[in-house]
PDB file of N, CA, C and O in Angstrom:
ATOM      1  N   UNK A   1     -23.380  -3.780  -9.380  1.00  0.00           N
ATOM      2  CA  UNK A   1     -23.395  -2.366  -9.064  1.00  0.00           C
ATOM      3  C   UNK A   1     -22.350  -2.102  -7.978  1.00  0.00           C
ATOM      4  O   UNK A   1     -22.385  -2.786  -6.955  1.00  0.00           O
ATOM      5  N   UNK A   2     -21.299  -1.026  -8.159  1.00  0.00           N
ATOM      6  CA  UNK A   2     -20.503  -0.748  -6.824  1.00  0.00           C
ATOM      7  C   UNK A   2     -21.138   0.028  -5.841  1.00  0.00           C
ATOM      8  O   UNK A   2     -21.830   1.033  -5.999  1.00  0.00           O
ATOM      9  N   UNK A   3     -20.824  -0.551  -4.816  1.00  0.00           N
ATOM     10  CA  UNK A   3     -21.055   0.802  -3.534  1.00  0.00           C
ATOM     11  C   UNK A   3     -20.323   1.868  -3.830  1.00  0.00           C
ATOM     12  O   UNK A   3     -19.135   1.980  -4.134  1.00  0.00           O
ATOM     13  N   UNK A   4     -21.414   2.845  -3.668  1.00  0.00           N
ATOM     14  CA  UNK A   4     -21.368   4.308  -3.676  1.00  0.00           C
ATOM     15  C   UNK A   4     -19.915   4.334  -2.909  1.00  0.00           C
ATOM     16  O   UNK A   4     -18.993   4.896  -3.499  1.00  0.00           O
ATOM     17  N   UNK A   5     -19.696   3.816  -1.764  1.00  0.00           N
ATOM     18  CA  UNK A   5     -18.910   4.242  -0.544  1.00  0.00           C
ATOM     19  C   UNK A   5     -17.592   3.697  -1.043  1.00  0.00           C
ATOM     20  O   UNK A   5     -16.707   3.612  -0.190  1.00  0.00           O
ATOM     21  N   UNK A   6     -17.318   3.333  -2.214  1.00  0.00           N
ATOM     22  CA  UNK A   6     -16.089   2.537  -2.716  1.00  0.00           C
ATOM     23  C   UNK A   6     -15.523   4.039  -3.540  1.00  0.00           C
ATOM     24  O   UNK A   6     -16.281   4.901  -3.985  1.00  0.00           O
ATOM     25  N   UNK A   7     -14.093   4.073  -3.595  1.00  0.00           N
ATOM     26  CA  UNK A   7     -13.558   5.198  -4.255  1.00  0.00           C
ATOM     27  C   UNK A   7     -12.354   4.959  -4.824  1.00  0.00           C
ATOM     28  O   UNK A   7     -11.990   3.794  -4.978  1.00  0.00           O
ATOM     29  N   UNK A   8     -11.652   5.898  -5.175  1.00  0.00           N
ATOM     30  CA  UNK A   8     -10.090   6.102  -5.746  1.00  0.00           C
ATOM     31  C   UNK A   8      -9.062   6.434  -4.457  1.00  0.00           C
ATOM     32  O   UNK A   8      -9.035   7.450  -3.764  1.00  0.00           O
ATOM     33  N   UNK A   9      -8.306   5.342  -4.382  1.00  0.00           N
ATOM     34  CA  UNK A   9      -6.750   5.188  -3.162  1.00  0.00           C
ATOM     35  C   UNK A   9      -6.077   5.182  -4.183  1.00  0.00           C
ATOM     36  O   UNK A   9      -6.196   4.368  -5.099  1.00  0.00           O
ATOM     37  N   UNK A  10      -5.016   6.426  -4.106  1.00  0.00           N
ATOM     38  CA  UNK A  10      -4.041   6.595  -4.292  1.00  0.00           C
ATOM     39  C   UNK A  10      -2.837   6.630  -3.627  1.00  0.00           C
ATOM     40  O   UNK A  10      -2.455   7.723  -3.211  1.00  0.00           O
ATOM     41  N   UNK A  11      -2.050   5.484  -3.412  1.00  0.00           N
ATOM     42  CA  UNK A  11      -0.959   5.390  -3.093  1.00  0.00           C
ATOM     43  C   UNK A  11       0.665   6.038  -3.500  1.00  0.00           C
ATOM     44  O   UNK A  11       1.026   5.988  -4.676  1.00  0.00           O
ATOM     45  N   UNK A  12       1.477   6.567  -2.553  1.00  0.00           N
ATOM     46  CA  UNK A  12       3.043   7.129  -3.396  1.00  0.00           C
ATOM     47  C   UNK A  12       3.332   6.840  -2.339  1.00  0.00           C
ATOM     48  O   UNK A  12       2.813   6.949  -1.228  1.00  0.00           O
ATOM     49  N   UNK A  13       4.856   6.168  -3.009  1.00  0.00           N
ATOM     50  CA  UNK A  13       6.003   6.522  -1.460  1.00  0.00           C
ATOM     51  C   UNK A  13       7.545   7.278  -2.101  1.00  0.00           C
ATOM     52  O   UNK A  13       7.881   7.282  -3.285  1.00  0.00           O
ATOM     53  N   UNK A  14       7.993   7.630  -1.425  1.00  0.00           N
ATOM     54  CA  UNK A  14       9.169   8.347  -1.511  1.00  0.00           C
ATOM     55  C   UNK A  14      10.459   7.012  -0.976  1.00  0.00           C
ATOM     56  O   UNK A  14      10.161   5.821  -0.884  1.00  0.00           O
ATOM     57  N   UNK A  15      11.672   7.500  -0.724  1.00  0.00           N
ATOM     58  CA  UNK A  15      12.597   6.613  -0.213  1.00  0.00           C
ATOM     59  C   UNK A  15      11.695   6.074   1.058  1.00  0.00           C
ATOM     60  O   UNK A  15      11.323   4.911   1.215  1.00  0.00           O
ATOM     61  N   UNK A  16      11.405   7.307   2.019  1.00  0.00           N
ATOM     62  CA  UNK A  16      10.960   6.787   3.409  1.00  0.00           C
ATOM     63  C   UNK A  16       9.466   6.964   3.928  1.00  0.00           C
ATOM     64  O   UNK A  16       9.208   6.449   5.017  1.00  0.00           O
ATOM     65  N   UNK A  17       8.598   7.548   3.347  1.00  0.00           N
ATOM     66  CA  UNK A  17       7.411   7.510   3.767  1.00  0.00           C
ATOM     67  C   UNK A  17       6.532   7.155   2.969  1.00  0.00           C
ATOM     68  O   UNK A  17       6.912   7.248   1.802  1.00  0.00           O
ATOM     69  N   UNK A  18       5.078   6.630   3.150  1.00  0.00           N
ATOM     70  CA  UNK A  18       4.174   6.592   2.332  1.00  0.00           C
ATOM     71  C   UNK A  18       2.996   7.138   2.239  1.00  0.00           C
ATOM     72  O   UNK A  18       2.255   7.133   3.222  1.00  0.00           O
ATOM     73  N   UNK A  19       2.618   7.692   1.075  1.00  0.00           N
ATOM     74  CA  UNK A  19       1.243   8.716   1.410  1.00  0.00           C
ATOM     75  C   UNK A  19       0.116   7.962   0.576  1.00  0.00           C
ATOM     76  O   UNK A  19       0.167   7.414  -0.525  1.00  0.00           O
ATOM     77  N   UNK A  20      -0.887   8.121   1.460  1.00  0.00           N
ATOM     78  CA  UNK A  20      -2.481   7.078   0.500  1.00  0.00           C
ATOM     79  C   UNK A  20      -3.610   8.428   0.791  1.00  0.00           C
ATOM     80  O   UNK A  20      -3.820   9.199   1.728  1.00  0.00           O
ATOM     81  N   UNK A  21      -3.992   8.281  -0.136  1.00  0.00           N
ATOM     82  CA  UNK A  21      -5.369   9.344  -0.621  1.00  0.00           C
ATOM     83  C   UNK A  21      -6.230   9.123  -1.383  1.00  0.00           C
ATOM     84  O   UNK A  21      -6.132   8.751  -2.552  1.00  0.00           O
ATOM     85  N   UNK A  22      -7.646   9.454  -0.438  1.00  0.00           N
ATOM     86  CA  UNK A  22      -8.848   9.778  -1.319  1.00  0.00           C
ATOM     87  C   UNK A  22      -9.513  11.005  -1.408  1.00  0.00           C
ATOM     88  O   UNK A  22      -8.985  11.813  -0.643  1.00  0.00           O
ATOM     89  N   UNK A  23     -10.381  11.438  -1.979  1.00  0.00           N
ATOM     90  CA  UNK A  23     -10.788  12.515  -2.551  1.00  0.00           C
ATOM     91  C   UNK A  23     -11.050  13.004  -0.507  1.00  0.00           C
ATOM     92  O   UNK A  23     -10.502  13.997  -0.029  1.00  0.00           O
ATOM     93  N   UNK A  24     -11.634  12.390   0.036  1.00  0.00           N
ATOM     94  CA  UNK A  24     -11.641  12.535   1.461  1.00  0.00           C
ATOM     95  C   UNK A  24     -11.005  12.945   2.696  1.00  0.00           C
ATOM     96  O   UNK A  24     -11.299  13.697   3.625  1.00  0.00           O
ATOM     97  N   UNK A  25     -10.109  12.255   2.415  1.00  0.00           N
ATOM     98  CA  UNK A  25      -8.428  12.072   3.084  1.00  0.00           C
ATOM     99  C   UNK A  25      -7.287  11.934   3.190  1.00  0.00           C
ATOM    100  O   UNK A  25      -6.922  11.433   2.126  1.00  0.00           O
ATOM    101  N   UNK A  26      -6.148  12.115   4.063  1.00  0.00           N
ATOM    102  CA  UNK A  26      -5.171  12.222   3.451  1.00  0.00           C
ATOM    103  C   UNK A  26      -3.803  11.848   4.358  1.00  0.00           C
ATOM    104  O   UNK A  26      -3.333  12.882   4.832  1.00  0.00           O
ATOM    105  N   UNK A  27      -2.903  10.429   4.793  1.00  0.00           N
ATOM    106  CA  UNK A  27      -2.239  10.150   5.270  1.00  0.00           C
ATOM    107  C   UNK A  27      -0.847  10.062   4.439  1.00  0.00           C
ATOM    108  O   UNK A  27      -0.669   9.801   3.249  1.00  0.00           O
ATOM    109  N   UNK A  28       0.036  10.354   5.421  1.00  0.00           N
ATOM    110  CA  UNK A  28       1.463   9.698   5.722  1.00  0.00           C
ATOM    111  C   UNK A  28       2.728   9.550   6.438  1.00  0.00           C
ATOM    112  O   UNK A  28       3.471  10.323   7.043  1.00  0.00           O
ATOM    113  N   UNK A  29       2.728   8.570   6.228  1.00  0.00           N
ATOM    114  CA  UNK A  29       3.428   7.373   7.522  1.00  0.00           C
ATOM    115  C   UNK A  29       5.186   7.281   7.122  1.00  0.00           C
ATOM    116  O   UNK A  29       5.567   7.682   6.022  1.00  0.00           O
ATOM    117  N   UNK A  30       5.720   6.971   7.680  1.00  0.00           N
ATOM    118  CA  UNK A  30       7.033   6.305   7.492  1.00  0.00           C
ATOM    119  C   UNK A  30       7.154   5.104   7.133  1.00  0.00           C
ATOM    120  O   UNK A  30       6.575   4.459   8.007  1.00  0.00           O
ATOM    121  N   UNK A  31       7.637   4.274   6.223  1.00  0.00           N
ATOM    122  CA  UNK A  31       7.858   3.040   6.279  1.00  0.00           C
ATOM    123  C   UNK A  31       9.354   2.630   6.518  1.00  0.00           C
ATOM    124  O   UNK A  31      10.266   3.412   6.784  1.00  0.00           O
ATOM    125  N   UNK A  32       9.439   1.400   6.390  1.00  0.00           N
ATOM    126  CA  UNK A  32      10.890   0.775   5.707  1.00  0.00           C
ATOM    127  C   UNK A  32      11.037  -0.678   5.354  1.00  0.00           C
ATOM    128  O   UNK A  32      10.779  -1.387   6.327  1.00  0.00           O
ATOM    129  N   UNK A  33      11.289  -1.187   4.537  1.00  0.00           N
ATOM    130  CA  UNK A  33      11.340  -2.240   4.006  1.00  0.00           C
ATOM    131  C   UNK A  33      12.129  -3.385   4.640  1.00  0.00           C
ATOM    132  O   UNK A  33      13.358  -3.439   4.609  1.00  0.00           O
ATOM    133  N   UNK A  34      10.999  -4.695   5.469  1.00  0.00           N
ATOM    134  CA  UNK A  34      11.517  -5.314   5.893  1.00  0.00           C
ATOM    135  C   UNK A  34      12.407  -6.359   5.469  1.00  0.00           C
ATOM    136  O   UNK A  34      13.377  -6.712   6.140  1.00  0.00           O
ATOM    137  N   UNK A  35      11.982  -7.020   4.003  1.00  0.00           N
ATOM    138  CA  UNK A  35      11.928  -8.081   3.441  1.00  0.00           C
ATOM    139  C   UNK A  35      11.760  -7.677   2.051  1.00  0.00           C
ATOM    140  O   UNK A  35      11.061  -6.743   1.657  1.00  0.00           O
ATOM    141  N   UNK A  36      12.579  -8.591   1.234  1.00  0.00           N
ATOM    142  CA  UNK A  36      12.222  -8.476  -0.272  1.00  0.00           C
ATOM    143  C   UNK A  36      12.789  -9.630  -1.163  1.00  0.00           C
ATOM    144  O   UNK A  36      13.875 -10.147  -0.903  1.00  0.00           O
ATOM    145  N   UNK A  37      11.963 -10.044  -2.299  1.00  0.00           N
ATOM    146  CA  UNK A  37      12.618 -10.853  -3.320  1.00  0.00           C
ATOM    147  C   UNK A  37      12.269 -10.643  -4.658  1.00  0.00           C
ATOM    148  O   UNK A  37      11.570  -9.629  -4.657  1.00  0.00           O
ATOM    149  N   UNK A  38      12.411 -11.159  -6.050  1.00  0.00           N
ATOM    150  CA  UNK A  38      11.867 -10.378  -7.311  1.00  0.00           C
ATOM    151  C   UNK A  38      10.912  -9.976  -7.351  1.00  0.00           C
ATOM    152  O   UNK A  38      10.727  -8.919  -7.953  1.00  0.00           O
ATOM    153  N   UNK A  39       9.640 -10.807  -6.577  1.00  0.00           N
ATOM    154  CA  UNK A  39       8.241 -10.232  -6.994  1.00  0.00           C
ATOM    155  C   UNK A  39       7.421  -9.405  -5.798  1.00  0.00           C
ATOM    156  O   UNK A  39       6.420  -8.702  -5.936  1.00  0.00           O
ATOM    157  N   UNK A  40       8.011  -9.649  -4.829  1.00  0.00           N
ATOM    158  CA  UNK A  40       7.389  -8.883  -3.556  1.00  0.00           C
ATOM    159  C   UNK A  40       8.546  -8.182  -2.540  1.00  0.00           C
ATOM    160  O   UNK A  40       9.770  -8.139  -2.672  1.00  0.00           O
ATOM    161  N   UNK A  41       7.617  -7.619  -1.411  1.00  0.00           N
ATOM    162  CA  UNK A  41       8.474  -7.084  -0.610  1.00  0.00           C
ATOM    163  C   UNK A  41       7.643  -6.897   0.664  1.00  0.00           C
ATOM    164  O   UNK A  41       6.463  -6.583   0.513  1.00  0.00           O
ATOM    165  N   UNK A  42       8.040  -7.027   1.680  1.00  0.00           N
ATOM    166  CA  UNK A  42       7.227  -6.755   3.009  1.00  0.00           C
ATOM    167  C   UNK A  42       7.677  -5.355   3.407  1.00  0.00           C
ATOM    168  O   UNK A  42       8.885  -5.189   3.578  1.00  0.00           O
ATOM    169  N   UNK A  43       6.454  -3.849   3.651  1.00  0.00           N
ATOM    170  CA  UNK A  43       6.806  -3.042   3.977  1.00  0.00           C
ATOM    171  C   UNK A  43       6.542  -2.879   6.081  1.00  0.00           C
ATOM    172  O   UNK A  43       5.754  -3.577   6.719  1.00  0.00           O
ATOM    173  N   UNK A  44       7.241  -2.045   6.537  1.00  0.00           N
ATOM    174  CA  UNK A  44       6.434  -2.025   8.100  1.00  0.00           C
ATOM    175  C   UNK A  44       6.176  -0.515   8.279  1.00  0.00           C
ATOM    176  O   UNK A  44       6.959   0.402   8.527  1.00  0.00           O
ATOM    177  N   UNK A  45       5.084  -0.530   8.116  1.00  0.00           N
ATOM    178  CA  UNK A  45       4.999   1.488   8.958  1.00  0.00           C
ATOM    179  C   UNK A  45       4.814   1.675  10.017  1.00  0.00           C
ATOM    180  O   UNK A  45       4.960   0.653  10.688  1.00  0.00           O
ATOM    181  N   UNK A  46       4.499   2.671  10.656  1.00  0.00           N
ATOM    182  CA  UNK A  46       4.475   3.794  11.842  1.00  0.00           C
ATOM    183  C   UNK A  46       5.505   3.890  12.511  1.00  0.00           C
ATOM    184  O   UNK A  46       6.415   3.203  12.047  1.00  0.00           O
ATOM    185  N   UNK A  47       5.828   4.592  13.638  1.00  0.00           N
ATOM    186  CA  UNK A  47       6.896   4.502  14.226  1.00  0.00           C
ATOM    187  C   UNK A  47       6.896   3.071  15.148  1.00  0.00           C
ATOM    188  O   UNK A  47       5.950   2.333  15.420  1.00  0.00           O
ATOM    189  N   UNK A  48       8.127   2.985  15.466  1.00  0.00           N
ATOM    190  CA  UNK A  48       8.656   1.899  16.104  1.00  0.00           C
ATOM    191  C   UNK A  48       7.636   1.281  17.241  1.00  0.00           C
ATOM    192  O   UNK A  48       6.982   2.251  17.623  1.00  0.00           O
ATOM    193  N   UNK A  49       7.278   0.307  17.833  1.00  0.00           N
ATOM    194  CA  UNK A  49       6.425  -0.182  18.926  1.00  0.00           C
ATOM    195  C   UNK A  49       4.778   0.148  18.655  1.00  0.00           C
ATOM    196  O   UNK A  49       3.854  -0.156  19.410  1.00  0.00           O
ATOM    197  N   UNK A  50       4.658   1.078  16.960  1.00  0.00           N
ATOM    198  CA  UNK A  50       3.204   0.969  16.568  1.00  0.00           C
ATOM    199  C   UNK A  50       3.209   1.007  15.201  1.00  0.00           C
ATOM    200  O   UNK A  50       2.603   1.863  14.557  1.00  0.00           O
ATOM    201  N   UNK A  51       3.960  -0.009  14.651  1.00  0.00           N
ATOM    202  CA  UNK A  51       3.767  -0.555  13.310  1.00  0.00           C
ATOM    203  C   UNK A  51       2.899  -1.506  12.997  1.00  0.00           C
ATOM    204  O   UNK A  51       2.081  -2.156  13.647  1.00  0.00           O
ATOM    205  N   UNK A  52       3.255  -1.469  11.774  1.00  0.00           N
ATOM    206  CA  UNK A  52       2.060  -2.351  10.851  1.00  0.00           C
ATOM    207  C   UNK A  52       2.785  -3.062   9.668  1.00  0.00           C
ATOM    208  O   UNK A  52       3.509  -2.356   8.968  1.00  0.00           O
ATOM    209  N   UNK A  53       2.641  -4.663   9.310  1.00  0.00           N
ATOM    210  CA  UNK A  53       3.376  -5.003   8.247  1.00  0.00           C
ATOM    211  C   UNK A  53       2.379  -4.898   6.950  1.00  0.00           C
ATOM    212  O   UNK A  53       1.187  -5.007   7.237  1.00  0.00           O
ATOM    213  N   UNK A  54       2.656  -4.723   5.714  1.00  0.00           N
ATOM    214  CA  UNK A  54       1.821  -4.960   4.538  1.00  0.00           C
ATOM    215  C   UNK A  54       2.593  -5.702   3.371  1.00  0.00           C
ATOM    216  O   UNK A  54       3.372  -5.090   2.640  1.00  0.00           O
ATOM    217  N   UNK A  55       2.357  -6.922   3.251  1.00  0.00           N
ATOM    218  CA  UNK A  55       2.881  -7.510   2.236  1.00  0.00           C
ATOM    219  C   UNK A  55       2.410  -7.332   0.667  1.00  0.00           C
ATOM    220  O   UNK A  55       1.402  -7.853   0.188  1.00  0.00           O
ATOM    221  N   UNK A  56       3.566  -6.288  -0.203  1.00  0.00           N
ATOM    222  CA  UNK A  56       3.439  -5.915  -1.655  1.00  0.00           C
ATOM    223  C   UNK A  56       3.820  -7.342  -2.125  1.00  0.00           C
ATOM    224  O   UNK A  56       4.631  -8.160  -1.691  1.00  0.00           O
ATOM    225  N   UNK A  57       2.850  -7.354  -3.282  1.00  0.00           N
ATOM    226  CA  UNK A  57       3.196  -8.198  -4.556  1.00  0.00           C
ATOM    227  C   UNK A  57       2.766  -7.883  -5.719  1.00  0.00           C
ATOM    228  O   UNK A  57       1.650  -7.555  -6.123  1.00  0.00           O
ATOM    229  N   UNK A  58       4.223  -8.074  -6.450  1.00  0.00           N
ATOM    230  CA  UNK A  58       4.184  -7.451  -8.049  1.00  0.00           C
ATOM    231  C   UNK A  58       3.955  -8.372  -8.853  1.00  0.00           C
ATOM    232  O   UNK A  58       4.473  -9.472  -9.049  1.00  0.00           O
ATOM    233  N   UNK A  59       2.667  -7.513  -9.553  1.00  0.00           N
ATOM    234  CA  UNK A  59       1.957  -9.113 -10.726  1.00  0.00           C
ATOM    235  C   UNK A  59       2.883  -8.383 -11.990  1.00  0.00           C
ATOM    236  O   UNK A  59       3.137  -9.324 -12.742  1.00  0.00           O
ATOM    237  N   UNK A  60       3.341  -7.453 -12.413  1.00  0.00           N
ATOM    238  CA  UNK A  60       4.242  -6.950 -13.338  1.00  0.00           C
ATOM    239  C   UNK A  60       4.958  -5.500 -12.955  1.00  0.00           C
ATOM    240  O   UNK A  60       4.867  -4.898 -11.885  1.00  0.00           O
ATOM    241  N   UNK A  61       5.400  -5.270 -13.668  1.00  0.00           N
ATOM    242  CA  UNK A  61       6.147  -3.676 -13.308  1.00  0.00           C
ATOM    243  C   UNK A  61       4.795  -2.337 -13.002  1.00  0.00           C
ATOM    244  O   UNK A  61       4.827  -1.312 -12.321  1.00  0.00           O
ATOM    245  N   UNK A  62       4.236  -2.655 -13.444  1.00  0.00           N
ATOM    246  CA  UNK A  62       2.742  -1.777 -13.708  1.00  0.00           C
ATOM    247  C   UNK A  62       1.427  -1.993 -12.455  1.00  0.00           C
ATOM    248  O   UNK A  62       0.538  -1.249 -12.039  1.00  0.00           O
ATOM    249  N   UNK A  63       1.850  -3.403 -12.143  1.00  0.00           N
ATOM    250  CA  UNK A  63       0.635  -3.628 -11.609  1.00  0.00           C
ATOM    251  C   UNK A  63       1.341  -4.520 -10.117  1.00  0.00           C
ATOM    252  O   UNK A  63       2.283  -5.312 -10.094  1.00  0.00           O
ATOM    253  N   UNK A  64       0.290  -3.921  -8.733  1.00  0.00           N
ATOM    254  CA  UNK A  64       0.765  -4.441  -7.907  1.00  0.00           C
ATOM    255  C   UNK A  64      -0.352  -5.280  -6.898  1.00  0.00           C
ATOM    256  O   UNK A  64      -1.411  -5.230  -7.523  1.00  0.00           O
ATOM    257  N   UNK A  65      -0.560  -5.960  -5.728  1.00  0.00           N
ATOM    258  CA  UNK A  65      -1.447  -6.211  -5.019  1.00  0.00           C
ATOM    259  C   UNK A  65      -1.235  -6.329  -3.501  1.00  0.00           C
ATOM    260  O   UNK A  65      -0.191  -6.671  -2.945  1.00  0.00           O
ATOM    261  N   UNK A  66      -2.477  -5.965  -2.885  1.00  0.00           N
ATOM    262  CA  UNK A  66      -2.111  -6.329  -0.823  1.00  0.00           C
ATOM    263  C   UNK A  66      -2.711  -6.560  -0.373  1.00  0.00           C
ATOM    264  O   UNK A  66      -3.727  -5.870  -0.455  1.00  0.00           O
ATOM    265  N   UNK A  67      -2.730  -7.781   0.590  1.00  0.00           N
ATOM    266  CA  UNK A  67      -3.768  -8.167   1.323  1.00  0.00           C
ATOM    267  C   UNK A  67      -4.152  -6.890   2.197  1.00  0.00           C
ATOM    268  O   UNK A  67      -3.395  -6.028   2.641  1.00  0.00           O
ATOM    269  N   UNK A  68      -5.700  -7.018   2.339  1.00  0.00           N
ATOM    270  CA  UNK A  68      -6.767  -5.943   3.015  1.00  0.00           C
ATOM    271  C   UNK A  68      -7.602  -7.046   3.827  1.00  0.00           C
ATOM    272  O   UNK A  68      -8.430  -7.722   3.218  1.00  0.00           O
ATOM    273  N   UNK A  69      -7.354  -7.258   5.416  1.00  0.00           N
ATOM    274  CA  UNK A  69      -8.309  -8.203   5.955  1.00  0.00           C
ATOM    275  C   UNK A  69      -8.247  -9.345   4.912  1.00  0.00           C
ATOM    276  O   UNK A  69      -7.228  -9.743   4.348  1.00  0.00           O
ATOM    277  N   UNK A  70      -9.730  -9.886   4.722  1.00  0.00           N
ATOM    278  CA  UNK A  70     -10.044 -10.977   3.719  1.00  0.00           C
ATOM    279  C   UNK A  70      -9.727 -10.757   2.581  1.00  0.00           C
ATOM    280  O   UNK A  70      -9.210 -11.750   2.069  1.00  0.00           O
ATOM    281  N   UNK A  71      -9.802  -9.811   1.856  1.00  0.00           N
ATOM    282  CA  UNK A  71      -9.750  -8.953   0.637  1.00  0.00           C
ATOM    283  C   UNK A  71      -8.045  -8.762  -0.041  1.00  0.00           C
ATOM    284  O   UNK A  71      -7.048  -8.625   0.668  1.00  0.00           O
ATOM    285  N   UNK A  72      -8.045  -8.798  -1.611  1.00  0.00           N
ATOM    286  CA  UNK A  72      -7.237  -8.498  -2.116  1.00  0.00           C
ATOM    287  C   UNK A  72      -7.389  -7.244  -2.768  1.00  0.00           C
ATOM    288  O   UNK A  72      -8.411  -7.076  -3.433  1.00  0.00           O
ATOM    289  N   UNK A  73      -6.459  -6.244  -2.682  1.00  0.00           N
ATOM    290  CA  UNK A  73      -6.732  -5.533  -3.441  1.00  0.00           C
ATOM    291  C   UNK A  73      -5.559  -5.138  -4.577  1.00  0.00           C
ATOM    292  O   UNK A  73      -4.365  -5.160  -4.276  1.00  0.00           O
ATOM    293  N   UNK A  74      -6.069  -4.747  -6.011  1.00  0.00           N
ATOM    294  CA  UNK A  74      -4.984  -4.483  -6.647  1.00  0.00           C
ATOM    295  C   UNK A  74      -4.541  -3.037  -6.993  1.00  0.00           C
ATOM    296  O   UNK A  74      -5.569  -2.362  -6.930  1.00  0.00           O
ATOM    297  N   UNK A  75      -3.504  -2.253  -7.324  1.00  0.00           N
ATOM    298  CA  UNK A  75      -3.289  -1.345  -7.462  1.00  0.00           C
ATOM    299  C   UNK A  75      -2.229  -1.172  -8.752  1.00  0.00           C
ATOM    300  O   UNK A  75      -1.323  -1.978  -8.961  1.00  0.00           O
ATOM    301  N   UNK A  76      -2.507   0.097  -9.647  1.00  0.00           N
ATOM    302  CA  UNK A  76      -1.474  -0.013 -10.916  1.00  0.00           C
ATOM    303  C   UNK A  76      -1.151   1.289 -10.970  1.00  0.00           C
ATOM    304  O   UNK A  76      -1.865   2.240 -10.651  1.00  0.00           O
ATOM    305  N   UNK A  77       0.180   1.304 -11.471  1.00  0.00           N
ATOM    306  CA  UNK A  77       0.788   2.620 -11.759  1.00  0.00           C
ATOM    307  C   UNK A  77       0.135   3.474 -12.251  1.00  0.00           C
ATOM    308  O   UNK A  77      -1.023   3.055 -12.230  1.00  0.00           O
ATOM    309  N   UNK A  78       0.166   4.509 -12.724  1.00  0.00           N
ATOM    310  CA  UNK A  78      -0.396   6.107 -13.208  1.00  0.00           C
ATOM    311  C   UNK A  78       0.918   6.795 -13.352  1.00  0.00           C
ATOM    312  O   UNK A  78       0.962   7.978 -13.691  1.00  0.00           O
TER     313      UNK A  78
END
């Protein structure tokens, strides 16, 4: 059974920012791409001296994944 408290994140980014949303809420940040090779890429957001790294990895063109704490999570195009 899922927790109730589990929902739909929707992720977009543009050249320079990234926006994530749930039916709840609604952020976005700046990124820029630190690092990259065919299947992944390391992004860093917020502004400078309060960033954050998140390492993308592409299981195909469609489908992507990021570490969350302990947790993997996956995410696919629309």
């Amino acid at each position: 059974m899922l927790d109730e408290g589990l929902g739909i994140l929707i992720n977009g980014y543009t050249a320079k920012r990234s926006t994530s949303r749930t039916a709840q809420w609604e952020s976005t940040v700046p990124y820029r791409v630190l690092w990259e090779n065919s299947d992944s890429l390391l992004l860093v957001y917020g502004k400078r001296g309060k960033e954050n790294g998140q390492l993308i990895t592409f299981t195909s063109p469609e489908q992507y994944w990021v570490h969350v704490g302990r947790y993997v999570e996956f995410f696919r195009k629309q």
